[in-house]
Structure formats: structure tokens, C-alpha cells
N, C-alpha and C positions, 0 to 999 in steps of 0.2 A: 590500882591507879591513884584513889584517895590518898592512900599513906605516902607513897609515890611524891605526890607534890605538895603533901604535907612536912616530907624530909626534906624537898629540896628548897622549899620555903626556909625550914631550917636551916641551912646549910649558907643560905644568900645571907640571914642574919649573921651566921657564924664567920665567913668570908669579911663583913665589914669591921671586925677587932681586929688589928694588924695583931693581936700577939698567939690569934689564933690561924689566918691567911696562910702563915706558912704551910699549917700541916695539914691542910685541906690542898696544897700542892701535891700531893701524894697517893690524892683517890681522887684523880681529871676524870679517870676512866669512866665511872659510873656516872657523873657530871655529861660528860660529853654524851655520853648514849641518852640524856635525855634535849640536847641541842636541836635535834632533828624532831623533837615529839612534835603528835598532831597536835596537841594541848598548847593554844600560844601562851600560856601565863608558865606555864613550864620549859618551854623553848628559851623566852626570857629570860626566866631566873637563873637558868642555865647558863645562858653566855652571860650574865651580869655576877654572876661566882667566877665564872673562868676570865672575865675582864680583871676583876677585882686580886686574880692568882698573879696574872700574867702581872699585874701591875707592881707587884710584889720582889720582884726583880728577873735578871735575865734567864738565869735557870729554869725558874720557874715558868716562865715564856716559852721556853725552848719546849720542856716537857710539853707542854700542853699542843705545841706546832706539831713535834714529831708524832705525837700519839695516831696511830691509827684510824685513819677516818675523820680527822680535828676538821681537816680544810673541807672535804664533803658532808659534812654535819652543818657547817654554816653555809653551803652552796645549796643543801637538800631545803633547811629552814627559811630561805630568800623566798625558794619556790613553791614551798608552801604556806607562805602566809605574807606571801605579798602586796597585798593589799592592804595590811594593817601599819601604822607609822609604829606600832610598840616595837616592832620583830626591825625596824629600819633603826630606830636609834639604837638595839641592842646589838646590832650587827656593826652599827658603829663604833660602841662602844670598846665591842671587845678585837676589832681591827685595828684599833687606834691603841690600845694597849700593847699590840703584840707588834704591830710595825717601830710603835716607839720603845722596846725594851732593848732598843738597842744589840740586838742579834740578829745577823746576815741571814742567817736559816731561816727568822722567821718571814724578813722583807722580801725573802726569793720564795718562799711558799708561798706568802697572799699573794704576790703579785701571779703566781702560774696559776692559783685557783680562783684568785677572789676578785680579780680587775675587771670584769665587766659590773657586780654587782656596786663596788664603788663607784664607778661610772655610773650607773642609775642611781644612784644614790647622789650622785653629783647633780641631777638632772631633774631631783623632785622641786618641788613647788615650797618645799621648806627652806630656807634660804640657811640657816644655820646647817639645818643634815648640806645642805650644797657645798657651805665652806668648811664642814668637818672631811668631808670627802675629799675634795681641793685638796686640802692637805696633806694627806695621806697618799693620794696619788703624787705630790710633790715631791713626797720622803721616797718613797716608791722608785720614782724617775731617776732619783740619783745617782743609782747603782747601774755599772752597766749590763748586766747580767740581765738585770728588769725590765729598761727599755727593750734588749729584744724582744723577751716574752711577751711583752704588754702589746709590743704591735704587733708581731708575728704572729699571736697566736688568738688578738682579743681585738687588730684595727683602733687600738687605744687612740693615736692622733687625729684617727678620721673621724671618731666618738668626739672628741674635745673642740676640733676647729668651728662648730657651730656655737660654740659656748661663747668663742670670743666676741661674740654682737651682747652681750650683758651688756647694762647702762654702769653698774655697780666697779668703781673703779678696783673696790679690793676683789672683784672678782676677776677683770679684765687681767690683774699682775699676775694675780695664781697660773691663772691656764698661759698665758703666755711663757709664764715660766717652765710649767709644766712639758707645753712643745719645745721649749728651745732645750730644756734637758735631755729631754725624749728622741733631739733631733744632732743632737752632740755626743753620738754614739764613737764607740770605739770603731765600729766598723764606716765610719762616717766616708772612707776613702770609697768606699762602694756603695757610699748616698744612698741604703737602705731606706732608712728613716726619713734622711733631710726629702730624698724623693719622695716618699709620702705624704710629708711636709707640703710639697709641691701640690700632689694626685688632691690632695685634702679639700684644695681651695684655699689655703691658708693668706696668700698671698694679699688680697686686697683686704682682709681686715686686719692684718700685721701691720700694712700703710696707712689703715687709719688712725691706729694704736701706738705706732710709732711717732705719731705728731703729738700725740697726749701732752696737756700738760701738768699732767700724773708724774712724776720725776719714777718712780718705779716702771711704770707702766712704759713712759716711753722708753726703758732701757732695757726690756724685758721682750718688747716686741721688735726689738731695733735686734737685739741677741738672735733671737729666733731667727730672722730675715739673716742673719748673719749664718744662722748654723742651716739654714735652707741654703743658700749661696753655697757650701761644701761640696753641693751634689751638680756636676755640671750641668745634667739634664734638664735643672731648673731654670739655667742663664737667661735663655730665649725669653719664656715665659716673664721673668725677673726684671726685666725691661722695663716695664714699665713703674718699677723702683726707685729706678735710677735718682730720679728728681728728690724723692722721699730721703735716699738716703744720701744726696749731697745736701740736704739740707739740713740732718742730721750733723752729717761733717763739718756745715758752718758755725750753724749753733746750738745742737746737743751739749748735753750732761758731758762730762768728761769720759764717763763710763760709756755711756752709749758713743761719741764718736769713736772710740774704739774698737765697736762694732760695726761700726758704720763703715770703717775703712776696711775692716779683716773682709766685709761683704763686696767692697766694691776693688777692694786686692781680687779676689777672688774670682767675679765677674770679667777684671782686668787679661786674665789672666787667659780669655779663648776670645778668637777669633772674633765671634760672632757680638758681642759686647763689647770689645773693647775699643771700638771704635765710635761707638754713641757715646761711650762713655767721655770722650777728647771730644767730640762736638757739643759736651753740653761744659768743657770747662771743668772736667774733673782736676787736670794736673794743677790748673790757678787754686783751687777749693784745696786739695789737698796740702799745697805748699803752705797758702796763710795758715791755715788750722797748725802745720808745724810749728810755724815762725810764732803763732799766739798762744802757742803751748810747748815754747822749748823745755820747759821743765817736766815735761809727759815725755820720760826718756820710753815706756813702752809706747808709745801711740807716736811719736817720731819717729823711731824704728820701723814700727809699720808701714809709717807713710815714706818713708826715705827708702828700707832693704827690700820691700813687697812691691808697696798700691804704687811708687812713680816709678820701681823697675819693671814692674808686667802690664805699665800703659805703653812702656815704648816697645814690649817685646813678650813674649810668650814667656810666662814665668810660672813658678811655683804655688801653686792655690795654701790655702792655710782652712786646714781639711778639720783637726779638731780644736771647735771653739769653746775656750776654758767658758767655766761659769765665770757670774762678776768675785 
């Protein structure tokens, strides 16, 4: 056991000369079976060589993903030595290398093994481990493969919707982003996610977040409320939006009335909505925002082919909402 983590001491040295990194790509295997040791100064070194591989480029990422046991070696070493912050930054480390190497294989394996543990990871007391996770769950979300897995099989959105009460604006942009990604699925016609979005509670602190005068933040939660609004099930509920996002529509970001209109198109568009929607003065809101933005030939559109034809009549909702 001595020599043990006396080589792999060596090896963490060897790992930091790029002219040596590469060909320590080549013996993960032995590397990896010590990820999971009881020993946490060995657990560490461990993923801080295979951070240091991955970082080395994509192949080298891939190798180390695909290996046998890679992703439960850092699911087994959370759970046993989770109480210490060494085994948290080194679990960060080396996720953050392999979601950023830029290969699909690697972003679709941490996300089916490793997305609760970044979520608690998002959730400690450390504010920097909070916003390295942030991130990562961010890179994560983009992909639509991920979003399912991540709620399907981990409740990701309903993990995050309590985060949005941070006072920390770079935090409030993250996770908002994070849902509205999350909630902009491909299968969005069948409001998987966006419903969840809903089930979460998301709702009232999207509306307070949408007033931000955060220019991110408020276009980030104005997004979200947008890619909630996909799923009709939300409408009822979503009512009490209305005000937030005409107000959006008056005088939002340019970016966010854009969402602001794709959500209340949407609302516009059932029965039950869209009649609150004309007593509070949608079509007068919508029209000035055209006329003071004729050169916003998408956000025209919207409000001219969508939001003022499905206040007069049952129209077509706008199911998936781009990012900005």
C-alpha cells in the first residue's frame, strides 16, 4: 500500500510536464483502480492525474470515460469520503476536465452517472465549488440527450429550483439558465421538463428574477418562464405571470421581450388564458413594443404571425424555445 501511493505520488508529478501527460494516457487503468481507494490522499492523486490526462486533449478524455468502471470509481470515492472538501475539489476537477474536452461521450456519461453529485456539489457552503458545479451542470444542459437523463433519472430541476432564492446575481444567471435549458427540450411538445418546471415551484421566483435589474438575469428567467409556458399544463397556474411578463414586453432587454412574447404567444394560445390575457391589455402592449421595435424583424414576427393571431383565436403555441 506504501509503494502504492508512493507511485502514484509519482505519477501526479509526472502528469504535470505536458511532454510527459501524453503517455501516462495509456496506463488510466491502474490510475483509475486507485479513484475509489479507501486512502483519500490516494483517491485525490488519482483523479488529479486523470484531470490532468483528460486535460491533455479529446482522446485522451474519451479513453479515460470509456474505461471500465471510470464513472463508478468517482460515484464509489463521493461516497466514501464525503465529508472531506479534498475528494469535492478533486471530483471537480476532474469533471470539469472531461465535460470540457469537448466530446459528446464524455458529457452523456457524467451526466447518466455523475449529476446528482454535482448537484451537491453545487449546494455546499463553498461558493466557488457552487459556481464550478453551476457550470458544468450548464455545459451539461445543452445537450438534449442530458436534459432528459438529468431529470428523468436524477429530478435535476427540482434539485436546482430552490437555488434560485441566492442573493448572488452570478448565481441567480447560472441556475436560471441552467432551467431554462433543462426545460427547452426536444421533447418539449409533451412538456416533460417545462412540467416539471411547473411541479418544481419554479414559478414565483422566475417572477421575481425576471424583474432583476441584472440584464442577464432578467433575460435568463424571462427565458425559462418562456420555456415553462411550452407545456400547457402550466397556463392556469402561469396566471399569475401575466402582469411580469407584460411588463417585460413593455420594457425588457430586447432579448428578453422576445421571450416575453414566445410565453404570452403561448398562454395566448388556450382557452383558459387567453382571455385575462385581453383584460389586462395584452394586444395595446404588444402592438407599441412592435411599432418601438420595427427593426426587431424576429420579435415583430412574433408579435404580428403568433402573440396578436392566438389572442383573437386558438393558435399554434411555440413549443421549442431557442437559447438567446
Amino acid at each position: 500500500k506504501g509503494l502504492r501511493g508512493v507511485a502514484i505520488k509519482a505519477t501526479e508529478k509526472a502528469a504535470m510536464i505536458p511532454e510527459l501527460v501524453g503517455g501516462l494516457s495509456k496506463m488510466t487503468g491502474p490510475i483509475l483502480g486507485s479513484v475509489a481507494s479507501d486512502d483519500l490522499n490516494e483517491s485525490v492523486s488519482s483523479m488529479r492525474i486523470l484531470e490532468m490526462i483528460a486535460q491533455s486533449g479529446v482522446v485522451a478524455a474519451e479513453d479515460i470515460c470509456l474505461s471500465e468502471g471510470c464513472m463508478q470509481s468517482i460515484v464509489s470515492a463521493a461516497e466514501k469520503h464525503r465529508k472531506t472538501t479534498d475528494i469535492r475539489g478533486a471530483i471537480a476537477g476532474l469533471v470539469e476536465a472531461l465535460v470540457n474536452s469537448g466530446s459528446d461521450d464524455c458529457q452523456i456519461l457524467v451526466a447518466h452517472h455523475v449529476t446528482p453529485i454535482i448537484v451537491a456539489l453545487a449546494k455546499t457552503n463553498d461558493v466557488e465549488l457552487q459556481m464550478r458545479a453551476l457550470k458544468i451542470l450548464r455545459k451539461l444542459s445543452v445537450v438534449g440527450v442530458n436534459k432528459f437523463i438529468m431529470q428523468k433519472s436524477y429530478n435535476a430541476i427540482h434539485e436546482l429550483v430552490p437555488l434560485l432564492a441566492r442573493q448572488d446575481t452570478a448565481h441567480q444567471a447560472l441556475v436560471s439558465e441552467i432551467l431554462a435549458h433543462m426545460a427547452s427540450t426536444d421533447n418539449a411538445f409533451y412538456g416533460e421538463n417545462a412540467k416539471a418546471l411547473g411541479e418544481a415551484r419554479a414559478l414565483k421566483p422566475l417572477m421575481v428574477l425576471a424583474k432583476s435589474r441584472d440584464s442577464i438575469v432578467h433575460r435568463n428567467a424571462t427565458w425559462a418562464l418562456a420555456s415553462m409556458s411550452a407545456c400547457e399544463k402550466n397556463h392556469v397556474p402561469m396566471r399569475a405571470c401575466i402582469d411580469t411578463l407584460l411588463m417585460v414586453v413593455e420594457r425588457g432587454t430586447p432579448v428578453a421581450q422576445r421571450y416575453a412574447v414566445m410565453a404570452v404567444s403561448n398562454m395566448a394560445a388556450t382557452d383558459r388564458t387567453r382571455e385575462l390575457l385581453k383584460e389586462k391589455g395584452a394586444e395595446g402592449i404588444l402592438r407599441k413594443c412592435a411599432h418601438n421595435n420595427s427593426g426587431d424583424r424576429m420579435l415583430t414576427d412574433l408579435i404580428h404571425k403568433t402573440a396578436l393571431h392566438n389572442l383573437k383565436r386558438s393558435g399554434t403555441q411555440v413549443f421549442n424555445i431557442p437559447p438567446p
